[in-house]
C-alpha positions as CSV (number, residue, x, y, z in Angstrom):
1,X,-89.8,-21.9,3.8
2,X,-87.1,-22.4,1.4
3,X,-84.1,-20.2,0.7
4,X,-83.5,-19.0,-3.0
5,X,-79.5,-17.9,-3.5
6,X,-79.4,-14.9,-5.6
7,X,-77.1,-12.5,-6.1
8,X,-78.1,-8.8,-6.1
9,X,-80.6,-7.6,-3.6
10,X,-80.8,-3.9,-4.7
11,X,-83.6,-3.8,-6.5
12,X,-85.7,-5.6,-3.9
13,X,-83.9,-2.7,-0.9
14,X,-85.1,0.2,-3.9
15,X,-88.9,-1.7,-3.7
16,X,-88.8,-1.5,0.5
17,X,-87.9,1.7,1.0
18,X,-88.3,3.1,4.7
19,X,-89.6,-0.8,5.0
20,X,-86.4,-2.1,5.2
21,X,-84.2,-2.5,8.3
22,X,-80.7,-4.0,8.1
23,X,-78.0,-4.8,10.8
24,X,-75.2,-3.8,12.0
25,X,-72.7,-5.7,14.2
26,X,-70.9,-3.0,16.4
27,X,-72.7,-0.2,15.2
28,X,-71.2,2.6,17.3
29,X,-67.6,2.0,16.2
30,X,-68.5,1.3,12.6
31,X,-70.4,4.5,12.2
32,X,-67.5,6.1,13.6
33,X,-65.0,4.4,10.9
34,X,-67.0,4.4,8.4
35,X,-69.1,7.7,8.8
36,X,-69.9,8.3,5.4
37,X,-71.6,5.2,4.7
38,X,-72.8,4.3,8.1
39,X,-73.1,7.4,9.7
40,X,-76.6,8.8,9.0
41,X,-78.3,5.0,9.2
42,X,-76.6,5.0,12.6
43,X,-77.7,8.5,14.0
44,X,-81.4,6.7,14.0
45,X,-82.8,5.0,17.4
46,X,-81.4,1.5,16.9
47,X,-83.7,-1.3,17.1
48,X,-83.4,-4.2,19.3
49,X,-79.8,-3.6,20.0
50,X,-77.8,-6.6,21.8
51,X,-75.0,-7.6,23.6
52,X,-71.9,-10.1,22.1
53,X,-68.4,-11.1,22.6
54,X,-66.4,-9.0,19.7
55,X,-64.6,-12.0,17.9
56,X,-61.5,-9.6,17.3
57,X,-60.6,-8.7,20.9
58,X,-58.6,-11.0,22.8
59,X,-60.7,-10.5,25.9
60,X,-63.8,-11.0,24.3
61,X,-65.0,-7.9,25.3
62,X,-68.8,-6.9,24.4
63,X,-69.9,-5.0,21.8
64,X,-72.9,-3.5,20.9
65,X,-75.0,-4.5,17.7
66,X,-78.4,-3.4,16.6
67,X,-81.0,-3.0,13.3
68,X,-81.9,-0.1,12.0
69,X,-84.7,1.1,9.8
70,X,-83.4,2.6,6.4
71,X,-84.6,6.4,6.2
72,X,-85.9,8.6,3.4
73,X,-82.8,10.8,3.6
74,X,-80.6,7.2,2.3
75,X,-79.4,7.7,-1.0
76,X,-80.0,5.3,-3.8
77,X,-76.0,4.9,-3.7
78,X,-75.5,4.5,-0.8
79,X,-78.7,2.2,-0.2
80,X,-76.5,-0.2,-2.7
81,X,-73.0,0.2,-1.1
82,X,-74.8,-1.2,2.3
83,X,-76.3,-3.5,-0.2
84,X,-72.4,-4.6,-0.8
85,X,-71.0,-3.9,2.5
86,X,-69.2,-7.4,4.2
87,X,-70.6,-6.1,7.9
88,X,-74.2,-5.9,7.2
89,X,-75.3,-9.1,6.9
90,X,-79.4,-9.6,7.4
91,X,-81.3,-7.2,5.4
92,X,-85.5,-7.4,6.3
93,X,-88.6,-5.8,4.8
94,X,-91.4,-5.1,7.0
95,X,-90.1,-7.0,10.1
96,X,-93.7,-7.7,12.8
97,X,-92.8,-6.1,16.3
98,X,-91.6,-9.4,17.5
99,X,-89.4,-10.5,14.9
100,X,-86.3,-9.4,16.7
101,X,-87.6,-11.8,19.9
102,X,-88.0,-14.4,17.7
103,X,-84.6,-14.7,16.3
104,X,-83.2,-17.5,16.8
105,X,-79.8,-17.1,18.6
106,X,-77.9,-18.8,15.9
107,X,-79.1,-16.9,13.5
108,X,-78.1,-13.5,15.7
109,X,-74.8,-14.9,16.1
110,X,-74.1,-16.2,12.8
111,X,-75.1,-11.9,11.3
112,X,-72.4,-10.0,13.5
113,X,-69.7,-13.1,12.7
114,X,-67.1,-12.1,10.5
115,X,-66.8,-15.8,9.0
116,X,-67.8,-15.8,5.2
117,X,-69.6,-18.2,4.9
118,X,-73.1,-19.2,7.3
119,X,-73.2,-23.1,7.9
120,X,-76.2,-25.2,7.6
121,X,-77.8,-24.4,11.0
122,X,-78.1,-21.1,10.5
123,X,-79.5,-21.3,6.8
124,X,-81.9,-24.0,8.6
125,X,-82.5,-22.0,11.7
126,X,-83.7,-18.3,9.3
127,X,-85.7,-20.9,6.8
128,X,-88.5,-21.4,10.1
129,X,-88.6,-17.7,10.9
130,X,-91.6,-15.9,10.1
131,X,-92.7,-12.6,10.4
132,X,-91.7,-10.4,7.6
133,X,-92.4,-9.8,4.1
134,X,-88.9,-11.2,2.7
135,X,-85.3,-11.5,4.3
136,X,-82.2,-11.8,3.2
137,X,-79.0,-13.0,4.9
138,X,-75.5,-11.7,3.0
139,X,-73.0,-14.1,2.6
140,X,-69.4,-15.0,0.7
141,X,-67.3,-11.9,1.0
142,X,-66.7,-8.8,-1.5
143,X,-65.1,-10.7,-4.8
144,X,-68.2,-13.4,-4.0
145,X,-71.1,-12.0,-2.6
146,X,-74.5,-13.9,-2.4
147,X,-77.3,-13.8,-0.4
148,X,-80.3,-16.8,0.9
149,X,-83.4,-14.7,0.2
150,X,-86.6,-15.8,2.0
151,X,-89.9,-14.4,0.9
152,X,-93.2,-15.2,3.2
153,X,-96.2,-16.0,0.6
């Protein structure tokens, strides 16, 4: 599967709906920073949450990440502020039970990374996941945001 760069998603998040779950590296301080934009999408059950060194702290201390499922309750604007927002970097409609498994760990680590820009692997690594309707994986930073869009036929 091939990766198209485009550069709005919204649309495509509008078309999922309740279908679409998103991640969010370090989702418990976030939501706590950033209430009104995180905090109701955080207040859900998290899915598949994992364990990772935080990149900021010295002593590499763990942090905890997870997905979550978008609800009805998410309003249209702030559907595209997440849309926008640097942190949340894999957005996924109608992910199969196992998807989260699946994930390759590159691809898992390159999502709650705060570097721009995803290298080669990882671009490489998300084009042989299956398992979803489409996928997209945020990337450049506010002035140049992008994102590799994968769509299963």
């Amino acid at each position: 599967m091939r990766a198209t760069v485009v550069f709005d998603i919204y649309s495509l998040m509008i078309d999922a709906g309740t279908n679409l779950v998103v991640s969010v590296p370090d989702y418990k301080f976030l939501s706590g920073w950033i209430p009104g934009l995180l905090g109701e999408l955080c207040k859900a059950t998290p899915i598949a949450p994992f364990l990772h060194p935080d990149e900021d702290r010295s002593n590499k201390e763990h942090v905890e990440s997870a997905y979550f499922r978008i609800s009805p309750s998410i309003s249209a604007i702030t559907l595209e502020s997440l849309s926008r927002f640097m942190s949340i970097r894999l957005f996924v409609c109608e992910p199969q039970q196992d998807f989260f498994e699946k994930m390759p760990s590159v691809v898992q680590q390159a999502i709650v990374s705060r570097d721009n820009e995803f290298d080669e692997d990882v671009i490489l690594a998300a084009s042989s996941m299956s398992g979803f309707k489409w996928m997209a994986l945020r990337d450049g930073d506010d002035g140049d945001a992008y994102y590799y869009l994968f769509e299963n036929e």
